[in-house]
C-alpha positions in Angstrom: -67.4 -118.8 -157.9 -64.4 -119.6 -160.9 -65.6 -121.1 -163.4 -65.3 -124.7 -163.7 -63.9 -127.6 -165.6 -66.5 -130.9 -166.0 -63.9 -133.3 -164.4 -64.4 -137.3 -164.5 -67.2 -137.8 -162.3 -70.7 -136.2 -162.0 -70.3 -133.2 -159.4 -72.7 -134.4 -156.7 -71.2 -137.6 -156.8 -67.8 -136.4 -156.2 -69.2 -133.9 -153.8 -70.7 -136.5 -151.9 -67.3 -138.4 -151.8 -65.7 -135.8 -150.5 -68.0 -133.7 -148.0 -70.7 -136.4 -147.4 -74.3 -136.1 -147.1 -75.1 -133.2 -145.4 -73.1 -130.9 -147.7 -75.7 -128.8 -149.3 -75.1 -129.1 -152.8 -75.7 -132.8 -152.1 -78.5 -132.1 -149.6 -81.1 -130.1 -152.0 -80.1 -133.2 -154.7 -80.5 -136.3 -152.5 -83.7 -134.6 -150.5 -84.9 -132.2 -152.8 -88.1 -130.1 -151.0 -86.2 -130.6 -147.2 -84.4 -127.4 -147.5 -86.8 -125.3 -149.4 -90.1 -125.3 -147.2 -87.0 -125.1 -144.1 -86.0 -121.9 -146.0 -89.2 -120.9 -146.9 -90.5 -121.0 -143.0 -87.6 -118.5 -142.0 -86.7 -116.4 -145.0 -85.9 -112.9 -143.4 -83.7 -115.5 -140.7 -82.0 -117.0 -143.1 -81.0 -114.3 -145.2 -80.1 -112.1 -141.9 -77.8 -115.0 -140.8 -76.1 -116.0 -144.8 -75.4 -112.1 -145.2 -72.7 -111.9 -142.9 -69.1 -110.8 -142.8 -66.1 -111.3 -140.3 -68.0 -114.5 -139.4 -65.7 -116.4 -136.6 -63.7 -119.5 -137.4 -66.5 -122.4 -135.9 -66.2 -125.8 -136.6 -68.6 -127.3 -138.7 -72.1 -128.1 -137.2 -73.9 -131.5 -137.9 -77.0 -131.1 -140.5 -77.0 -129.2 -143.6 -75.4 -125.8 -143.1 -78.5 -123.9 -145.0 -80.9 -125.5 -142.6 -79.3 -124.4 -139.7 -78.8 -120.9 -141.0 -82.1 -120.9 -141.5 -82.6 -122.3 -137.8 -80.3 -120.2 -136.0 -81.3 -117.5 -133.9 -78.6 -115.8 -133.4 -76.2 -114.9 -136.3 -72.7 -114.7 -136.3 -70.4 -112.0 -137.3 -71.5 -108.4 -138.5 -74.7 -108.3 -141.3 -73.8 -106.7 -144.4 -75.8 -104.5 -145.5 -78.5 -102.2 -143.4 -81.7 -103.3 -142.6 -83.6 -101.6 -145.5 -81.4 -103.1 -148.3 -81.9 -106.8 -146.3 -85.8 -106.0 -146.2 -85.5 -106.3 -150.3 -84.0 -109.6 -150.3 -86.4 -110.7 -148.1 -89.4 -109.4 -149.7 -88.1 -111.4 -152.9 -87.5 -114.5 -151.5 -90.8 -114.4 -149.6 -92.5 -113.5 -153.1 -90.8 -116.5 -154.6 -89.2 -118.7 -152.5 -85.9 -120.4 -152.3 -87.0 -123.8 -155.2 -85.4 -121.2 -158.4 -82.1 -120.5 -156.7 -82.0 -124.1 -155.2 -82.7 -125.8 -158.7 -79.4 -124.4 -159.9 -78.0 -127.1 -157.6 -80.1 -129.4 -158.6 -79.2 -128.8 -162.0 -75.5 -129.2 -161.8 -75.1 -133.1 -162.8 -77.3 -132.5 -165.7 -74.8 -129.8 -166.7 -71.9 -132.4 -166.2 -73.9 -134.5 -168.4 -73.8 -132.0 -171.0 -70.3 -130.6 -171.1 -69.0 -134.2 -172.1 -68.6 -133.3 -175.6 -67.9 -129.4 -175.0 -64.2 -127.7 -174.9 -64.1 -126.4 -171.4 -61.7 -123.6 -172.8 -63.7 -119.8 -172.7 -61.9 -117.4 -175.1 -64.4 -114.6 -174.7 -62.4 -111.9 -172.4 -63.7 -112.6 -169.1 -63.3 -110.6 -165.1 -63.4 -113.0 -162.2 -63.7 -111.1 -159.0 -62.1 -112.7 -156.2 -63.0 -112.1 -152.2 -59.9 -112.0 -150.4 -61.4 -113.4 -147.2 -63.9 -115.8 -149.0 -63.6 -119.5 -147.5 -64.2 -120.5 -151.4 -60.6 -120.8 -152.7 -59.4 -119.1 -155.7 -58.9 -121.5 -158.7 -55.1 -122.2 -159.2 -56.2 -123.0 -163.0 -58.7 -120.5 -164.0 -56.1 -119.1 -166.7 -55.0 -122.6 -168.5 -59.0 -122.8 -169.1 -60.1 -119.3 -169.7 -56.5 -117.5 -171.5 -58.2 -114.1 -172.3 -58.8 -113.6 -167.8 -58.4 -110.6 -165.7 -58.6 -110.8 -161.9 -59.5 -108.5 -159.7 -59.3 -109.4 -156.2 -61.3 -107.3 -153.4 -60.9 -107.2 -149.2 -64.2 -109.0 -148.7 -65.4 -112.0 -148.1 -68.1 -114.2 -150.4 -70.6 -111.6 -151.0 -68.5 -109.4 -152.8 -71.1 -107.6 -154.7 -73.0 -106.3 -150.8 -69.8 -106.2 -148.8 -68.4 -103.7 -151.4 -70.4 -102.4 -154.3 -68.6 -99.5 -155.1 -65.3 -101.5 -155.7 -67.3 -104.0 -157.7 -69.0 -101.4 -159.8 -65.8 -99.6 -160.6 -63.2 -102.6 -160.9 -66.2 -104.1 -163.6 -66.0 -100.6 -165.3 -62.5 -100.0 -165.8 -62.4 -103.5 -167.0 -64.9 -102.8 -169.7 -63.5 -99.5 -170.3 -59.8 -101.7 -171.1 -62.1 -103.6 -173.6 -63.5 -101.2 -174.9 -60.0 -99.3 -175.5 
């Protein structure tokens, strides 16, 4: 995900506005416990159905997309990575649960809250890493708001670090290698 500025109105809010409800950053704010114990219940489901690639154009499904990922029986597209690597996930997530990961979420407002009186501007040299084929577009103003940016941009999808790990280690290395230089 680009990095990105605070804007005028708190991010679930405007979230809300624009994707309603059911969108799960909204979802784990406005019913905060729904989608963990759903997640919880079905963890090696859940992750077997999110880690996909070449997933099909479908439209959008009433209820919150997580729940019914964590629902659905039969997952689309092609899995991403072999069942062994998927079996650590899953041992993870059934160790811990889903509340850590979903709290980021939940903590997103609160960082609008405390960006007002930050400069949104990073000058640190910085790699975003795009997926081609992810359905998250690429930010059009990543550069006015972090100047010192390289991008790289892979033929994957979202999980760019599963669907292809050598690329990602090697495109981070020569970066740092270029800093380093």
């Amino acid at each position: 995900m680009p990095y990105q500025e605070r804007g005028e109105q708190p991010w679930i809010e405007l979230m809300e506005a624009i994707f309603g409800g059911d969108f799960y950053f909204v979802h784990f704010n406005r019913q905060p416990g729904v989608a963990n114990a759903i997640m919880n219940e079905n963890t090696s489901q859940f992750l077997r159905n999110i880690f996909r690639k070449n997933v099909p154009p479908t439209p959008p499904e009433p209820g919150m997309l997580m729940i019914n990922l964590a629902r659905a029986e039969n997952p689309l597209g092609e899995p991403l990575m072999e069942d062994n690597e998927l079996s650590v996930f899953v041992s993870a997530f059934e160790s811990s649960g889903f509340t850590g990961s979903i709290n980021w979420y939940r903590n997103l407002d609160r960082n609008w809250q405390l960006m007002a009186d930050v400069t949104p501007v990073i000058h640190q040299p910085t790699l975003m890493i795009y997926g081609e084929q992810d359905t998250i577009p690429k930010s059009e103003n990543l550069k006015n708001i972090v100047p010192n940016l390289d991008i790289v941009s892979l033929d994957c999808g979202h999980w760019i670090q599963q669907e292809k790990p050598e690329e990602t280690t090697q495109s981070i290395l020569r970066w740092l290698e270029q800093q380093n230089s």
